[in-house]
N, C-alpha and C positions, 0 to 999 in steps of 0.2 A: 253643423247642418241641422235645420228643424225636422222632430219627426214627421213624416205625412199622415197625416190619419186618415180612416177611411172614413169614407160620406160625406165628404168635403167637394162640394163642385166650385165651378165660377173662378174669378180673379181674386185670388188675396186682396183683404182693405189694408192699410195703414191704420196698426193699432190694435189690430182683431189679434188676442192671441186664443189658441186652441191646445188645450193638455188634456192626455188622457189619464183620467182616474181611477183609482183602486177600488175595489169592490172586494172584501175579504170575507168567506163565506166562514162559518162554520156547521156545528150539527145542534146550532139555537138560532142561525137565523144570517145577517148580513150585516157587515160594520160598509156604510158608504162613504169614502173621504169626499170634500169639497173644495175646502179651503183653507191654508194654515196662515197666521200671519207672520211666518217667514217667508211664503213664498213669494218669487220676485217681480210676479207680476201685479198682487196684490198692493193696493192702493186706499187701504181704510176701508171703516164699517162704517156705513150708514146706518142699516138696518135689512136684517134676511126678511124675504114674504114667500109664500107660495102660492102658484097659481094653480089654475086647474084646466085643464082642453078638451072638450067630450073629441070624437072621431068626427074629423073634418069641420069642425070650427076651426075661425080664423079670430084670431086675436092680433090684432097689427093695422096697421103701420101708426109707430112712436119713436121718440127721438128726445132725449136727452140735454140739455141746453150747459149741465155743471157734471151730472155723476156720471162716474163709469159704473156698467153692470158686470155682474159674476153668473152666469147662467150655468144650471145642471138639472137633469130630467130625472127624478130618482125612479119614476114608475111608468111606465106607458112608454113612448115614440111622439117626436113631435121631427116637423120639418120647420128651421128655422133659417129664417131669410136675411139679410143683411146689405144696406146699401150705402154707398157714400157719397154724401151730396156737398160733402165740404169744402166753403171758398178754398182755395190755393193746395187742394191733400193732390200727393202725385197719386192716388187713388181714386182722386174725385171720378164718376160714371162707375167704378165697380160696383158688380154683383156676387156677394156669396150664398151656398145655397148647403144648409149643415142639416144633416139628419143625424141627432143624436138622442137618446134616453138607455132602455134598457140592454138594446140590442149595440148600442156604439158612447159607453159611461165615457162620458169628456165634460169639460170645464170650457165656458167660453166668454172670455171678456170681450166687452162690447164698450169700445171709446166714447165718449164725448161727443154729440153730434152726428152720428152713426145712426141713419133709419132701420129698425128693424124690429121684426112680428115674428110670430109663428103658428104654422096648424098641425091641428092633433091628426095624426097618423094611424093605422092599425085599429085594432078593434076593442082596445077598451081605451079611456079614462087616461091623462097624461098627468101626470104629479111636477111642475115646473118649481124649480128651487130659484131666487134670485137676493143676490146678496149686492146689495149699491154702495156706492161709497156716503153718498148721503142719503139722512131720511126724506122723504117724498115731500113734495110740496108741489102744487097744483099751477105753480107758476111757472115752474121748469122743465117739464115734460111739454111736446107741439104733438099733437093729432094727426092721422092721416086716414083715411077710409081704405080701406082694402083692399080697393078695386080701383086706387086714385094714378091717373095717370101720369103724373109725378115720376113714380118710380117703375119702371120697365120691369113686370114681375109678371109671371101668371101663377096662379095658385092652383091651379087644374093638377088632378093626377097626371102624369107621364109615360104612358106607356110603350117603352120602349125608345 
């Protein structure tokens, strides 16, 4: 049985997996784990980048055409969204809806073909770590606008 983590909403996608990560403090500072290339979900390096999210920017909607991503928040909160639009997935119409960084360390792989964004959360600065199976090329990445109605999302706070 997988564990449940918290800040996870929405219907499970096919293919999304979710692990929570160690953070090992000492009295010089933090070692943050990411990713080993034993682990099993791990599927090649592309190339790491990191991103950055001021509080409530949105950065989204994209979509992958060949790589899978390895996503981790090392600083800040970010709420990140996930959709699946793919011909024949018994997933296809799900929504997930993941708040992870400093408050909830997890690891999240994101499929092949998987729409998905995120915004910065909380009140400072989000530090976004992404680790792909391949290096970027401008021909396999699809665009979406934010607010596109494509994907049944609202980005609004929730209160309650």
């Amino acid at each position: 049985m997988e564990e449940k983590i918290p800040g996870v909403t929405g219907k499970m996608i096919e293919g999304v997996v979710i692990k929570r990560l160690a953070k090992i403090p000492d009295e010089r500072g933090c070692v943050s784990h990411m990713l080993k290339k034993e682990d099993a979900h791990f599927n090649g390096f592309g190339e790491i980048y990191f991103s950055s999210v001021y509080p409530g920017a949105i950065k989204a909607w994209h979509v992958h055409k060949e790589m899978e991503l390895n996503y981790a928040v090392i600083s800040g909160d970010i709420k990140f969204a996930l959709y699946d639009d793919r011909e024949g997935s018994p997933t296809r119409g799900n929504l997930m809806e993941i708040f992870m960084g400093e408050k909830n360390y997890i690891l999240v792989k994101v499929p092949v073909m998987v729409w998905n964004g995120f915004k910065g959360i909380g009140s400072k600065e989000a530090i976004v770590a992404n680790c792909t199976t391949l290096s970027h090329r401008p021909d396999e990445i699809e665009r979406l606008d934010p607010f596109s109605d494509k994907i049944p999302y609202d980005w609004e706070l929730k209160n309650g």
